[in-house]
C-alpha atoms as one frame of an Amber mdcrd trajectory, in Angstrom:
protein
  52.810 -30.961  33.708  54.819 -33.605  31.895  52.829 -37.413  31.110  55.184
 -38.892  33.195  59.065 -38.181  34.840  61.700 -41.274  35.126  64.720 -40.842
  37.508  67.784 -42.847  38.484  68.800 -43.089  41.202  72.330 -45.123  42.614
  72.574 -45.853  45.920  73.029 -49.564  47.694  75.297 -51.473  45.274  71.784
 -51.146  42.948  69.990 -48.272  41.021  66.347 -47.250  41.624  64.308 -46.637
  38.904  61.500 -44.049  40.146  58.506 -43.796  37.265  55.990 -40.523  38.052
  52.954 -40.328  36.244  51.018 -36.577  36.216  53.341 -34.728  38.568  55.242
 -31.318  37.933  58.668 -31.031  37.433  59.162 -29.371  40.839  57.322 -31.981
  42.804  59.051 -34.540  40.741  62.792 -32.470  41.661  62.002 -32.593  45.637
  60.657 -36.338  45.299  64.304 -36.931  44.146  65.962 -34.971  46.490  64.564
 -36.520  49.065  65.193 -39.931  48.118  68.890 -39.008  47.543  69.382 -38.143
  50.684  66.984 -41.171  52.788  69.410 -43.598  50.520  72.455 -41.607  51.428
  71.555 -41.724  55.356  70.199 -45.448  55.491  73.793 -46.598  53.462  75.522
 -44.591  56.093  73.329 -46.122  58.893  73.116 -49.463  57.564  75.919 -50.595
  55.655  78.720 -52.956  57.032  81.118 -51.279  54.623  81.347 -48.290  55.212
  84.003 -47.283  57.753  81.986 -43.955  58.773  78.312 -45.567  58.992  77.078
 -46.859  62.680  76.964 -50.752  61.300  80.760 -50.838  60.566  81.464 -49.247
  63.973  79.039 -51.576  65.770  80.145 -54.629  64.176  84.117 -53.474  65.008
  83.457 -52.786  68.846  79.899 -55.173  70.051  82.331 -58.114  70.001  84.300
 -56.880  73.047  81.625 -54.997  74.658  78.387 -53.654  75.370  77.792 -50.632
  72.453  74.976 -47.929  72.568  73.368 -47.917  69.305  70.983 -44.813  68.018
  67.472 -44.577  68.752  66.826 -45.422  64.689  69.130 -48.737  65.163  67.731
 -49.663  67.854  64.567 -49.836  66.428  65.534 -51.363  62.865  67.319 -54.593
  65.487  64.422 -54.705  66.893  62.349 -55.197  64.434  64.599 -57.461  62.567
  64.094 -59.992  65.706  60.627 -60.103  65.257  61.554 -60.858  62.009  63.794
 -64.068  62.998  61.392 -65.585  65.293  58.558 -65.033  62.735  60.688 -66.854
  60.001  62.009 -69.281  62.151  65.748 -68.066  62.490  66.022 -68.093  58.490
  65.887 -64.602  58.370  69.103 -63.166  60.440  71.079 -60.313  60.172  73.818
 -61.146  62.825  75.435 -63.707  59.840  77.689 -60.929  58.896  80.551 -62.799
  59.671  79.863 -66.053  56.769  79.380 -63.712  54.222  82.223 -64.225  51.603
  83.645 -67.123  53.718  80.825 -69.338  54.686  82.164 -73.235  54.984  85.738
 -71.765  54.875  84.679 -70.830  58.231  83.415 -73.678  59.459  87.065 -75.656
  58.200  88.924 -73.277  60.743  86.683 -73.926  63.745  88.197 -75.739  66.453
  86.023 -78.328  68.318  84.829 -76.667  71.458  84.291 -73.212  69.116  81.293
 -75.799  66.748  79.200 -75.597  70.581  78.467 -72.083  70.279  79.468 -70.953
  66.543  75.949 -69.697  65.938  75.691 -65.531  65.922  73.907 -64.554  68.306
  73.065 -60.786  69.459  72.143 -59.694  72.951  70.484 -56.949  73.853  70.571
 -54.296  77.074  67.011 -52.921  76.959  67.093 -50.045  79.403  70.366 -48.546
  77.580  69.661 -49.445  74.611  73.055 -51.141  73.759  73.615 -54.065  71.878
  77.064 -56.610  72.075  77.435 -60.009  70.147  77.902 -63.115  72.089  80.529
 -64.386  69.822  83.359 -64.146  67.014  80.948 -65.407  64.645  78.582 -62.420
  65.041  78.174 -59.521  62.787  75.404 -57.497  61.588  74.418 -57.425  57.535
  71.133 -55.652  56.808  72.157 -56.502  52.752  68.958 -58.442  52.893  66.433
 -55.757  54.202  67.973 -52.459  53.136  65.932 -52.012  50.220  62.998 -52.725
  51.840  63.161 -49.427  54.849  64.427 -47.301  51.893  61.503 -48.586  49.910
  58.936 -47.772  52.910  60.393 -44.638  53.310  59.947 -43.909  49.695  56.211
 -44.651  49.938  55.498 -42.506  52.880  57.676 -39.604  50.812  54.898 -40.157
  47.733  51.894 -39.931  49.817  53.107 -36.997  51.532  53.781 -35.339  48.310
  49.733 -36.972  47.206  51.297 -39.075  44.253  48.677 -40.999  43.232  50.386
 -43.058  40.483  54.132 -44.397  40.731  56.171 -47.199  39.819  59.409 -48.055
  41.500  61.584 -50.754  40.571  65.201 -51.278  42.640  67.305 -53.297  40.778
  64.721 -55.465  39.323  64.340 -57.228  42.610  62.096 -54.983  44.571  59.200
 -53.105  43.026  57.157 -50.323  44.612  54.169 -49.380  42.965  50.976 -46.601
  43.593  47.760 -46.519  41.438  47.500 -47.283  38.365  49.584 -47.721  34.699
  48.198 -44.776  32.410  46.901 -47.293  30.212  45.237 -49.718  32.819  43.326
 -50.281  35.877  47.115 -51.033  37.448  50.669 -51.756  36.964  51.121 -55.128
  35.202  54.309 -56.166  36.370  55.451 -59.931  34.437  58.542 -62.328  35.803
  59.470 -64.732  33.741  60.773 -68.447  35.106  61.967 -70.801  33.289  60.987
 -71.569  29.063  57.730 -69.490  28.848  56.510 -69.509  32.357  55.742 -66.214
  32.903  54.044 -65.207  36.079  52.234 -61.811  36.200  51.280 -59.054  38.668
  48.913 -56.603  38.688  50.026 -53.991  41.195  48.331 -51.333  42.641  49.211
 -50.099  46.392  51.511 -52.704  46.386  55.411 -54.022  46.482  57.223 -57.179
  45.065  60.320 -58.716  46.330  62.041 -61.313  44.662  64.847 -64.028  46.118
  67.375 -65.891  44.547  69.785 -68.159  45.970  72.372 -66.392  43.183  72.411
 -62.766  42.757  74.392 -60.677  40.459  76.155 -60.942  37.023  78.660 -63.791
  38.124  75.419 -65.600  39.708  77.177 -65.799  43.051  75.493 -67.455  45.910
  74.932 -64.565  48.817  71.920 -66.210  51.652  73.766 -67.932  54.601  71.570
 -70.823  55.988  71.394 -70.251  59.597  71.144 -73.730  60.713  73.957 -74.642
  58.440  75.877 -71.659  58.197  77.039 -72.309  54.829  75.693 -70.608  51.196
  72.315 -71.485  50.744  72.694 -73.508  47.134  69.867 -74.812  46.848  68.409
 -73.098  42.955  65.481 -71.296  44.494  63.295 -68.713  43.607  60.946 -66.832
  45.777  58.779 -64.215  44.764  56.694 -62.382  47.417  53.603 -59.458  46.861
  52.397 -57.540  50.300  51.826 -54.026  51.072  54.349 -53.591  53.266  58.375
 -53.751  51.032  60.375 -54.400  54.660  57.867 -57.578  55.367  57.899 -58.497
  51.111  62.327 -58.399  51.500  61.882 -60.260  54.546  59.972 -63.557  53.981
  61.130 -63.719  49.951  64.614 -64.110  51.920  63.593 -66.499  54.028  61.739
 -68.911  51.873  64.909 -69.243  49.926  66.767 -70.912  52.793  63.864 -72.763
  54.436  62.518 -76.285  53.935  59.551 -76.138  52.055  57.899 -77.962  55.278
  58.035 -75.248  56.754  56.607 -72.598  54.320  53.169 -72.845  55.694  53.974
 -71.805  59.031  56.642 -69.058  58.005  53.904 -67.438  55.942  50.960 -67.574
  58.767  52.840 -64.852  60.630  53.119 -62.638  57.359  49.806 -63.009  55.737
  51.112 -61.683  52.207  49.091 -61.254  49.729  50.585 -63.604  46.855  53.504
 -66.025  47.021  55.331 -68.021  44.208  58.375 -70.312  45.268  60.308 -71.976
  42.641  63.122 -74.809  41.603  65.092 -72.952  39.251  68.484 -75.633  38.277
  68.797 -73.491  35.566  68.419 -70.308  33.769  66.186 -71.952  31.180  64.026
 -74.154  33.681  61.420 -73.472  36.412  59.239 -75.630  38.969  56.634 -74.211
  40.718  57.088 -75.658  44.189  54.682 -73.603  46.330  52.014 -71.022  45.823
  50.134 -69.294  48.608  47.063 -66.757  47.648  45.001 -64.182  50.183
């Protein structure tokens, strides 16, 4: 049995680094397998790019009338409007449509079209069919994806009794079981700013973090929902819970709300540790709120 196995995996415009610690080299082979294929089937199931998934056919057909979704859909919409009403509309996957064009958009609109611009998705409970209730509308899971595969990954480990694991997606989203071989747990550091370096110490836990920019060209990507537009304000949020699908969630959402409204956003998510931060540039950080359990 080898110290520890380290796999790559590419899947959702990012690669997933999966560390396992004390586990045999057919264990370690299935775990893989098995996340090849949940990030194959979620991409086909969630992405709005890919002409054979159910999310491109839903956004090309729920404009002009009611669609049946799958039973696996249904429940990811759902739970992503829980979501928006516990985050106060910032989190929202119907803003499909701004992505790549936000406040381009919003030159072309005519007046009467600015009354009821706003995506909105409505939903046909007993047949479980969704349509959007305008032009504007358009599902984009882009900022939740990694959290279900994420969740599914940690139900995969402790069916396979992995007892220590660390998971890292793109740098953004960390997964983590147990311990570091050399410690009581995974010390996991982010650095903001010159020298301010805030550090984790995972155990059963996950870490999303938020940025108004993503990407080598730093391009702004979080549409404001009361705005519409890119979010531009240089933000940073960094979020630690148990759960990676509620962690993706609220570090998205503290990115585009006012920081009035933090408090109440995180009451309905209880995480366990928050850091928000002004971050003009690469080279400078302000912590602007913190929130402990």
């Amino acid at each position: 049995m080898s110290k520890f196995t380290h796999q790559s995996i590419a899947g959702m415009n990012s690669v997933l680094d999966l560390v396992l610690i004390e586990v045999s080299e057919t264990i370690a082979t299935e775990i893989c397998r098995t996340v090849k294929q949940d990030v194959f089937r979620l991409e086909k199931l969630l992405s709005r790019f890919d002409r054979e998934g159910e999310t491109f056919a839903v956004n090309q057909t729920a404009q002009h009338r009611w669609t049946s979704v799958s039973d696996e859909l249904w429940d990811i919409l759902q739970e992503c409007e829980r979501f928006k009403e516990q985050t106060l509309g910032y989190f929202n996957i119907g803003l499909g449509h701004f992505k790549g064009k936000a406040g381009a958009t919003l030159k072309s609109l005519t007046g009467e079209e600015l009354g009821y611009m706003k995506p909105q998705i409505e939903y046909d409970h007993n047949g479980r069919s969704i349509r959007f209730a305008n032009r504007f509308t358009s599902l984009d899971f882009g900022a939740i994806g990694k959290g279900f595969l994420l969740k599914k990954l940690k139900s995969t480990l402790a069916d396979f009794g992995v007892a220590n694991c660390f998971v890292s997606f793109g740098g953004s989203s960390i997964l983590t079981k147990g311990k570091h071989p050399s410690g009581n747990a995974w010390p996991v550091s982010f650095r903001n700013g010159k020298g301010n370096q805030q550090v984790f110490h995972l155990n059963d836990h996950t870490v999303s973090i938020s940025g108004a920019r993503q990407g080598k060209q730093q391009c702004y990507h979080i549409v404001n929902p009361n705005t519409l537009k890119f979010e531009i304000r240089s933000r940073l949020a960094v979020v630690q819970d148990e759960c990676p699908v509620r962690a993706e969630v609220l570090s998205t959402a503290l990115v585009a709300a006012n920081k009035s409204e933090f408090e109440e956003i995180t009451s309905q998510f209880k995480p366990q540790k928050i850091n928000v931060f002004n971050q003009p540039t690469a080279n400078e950080g302000r912590r602007i709120y913190e929130h402990e359990n």
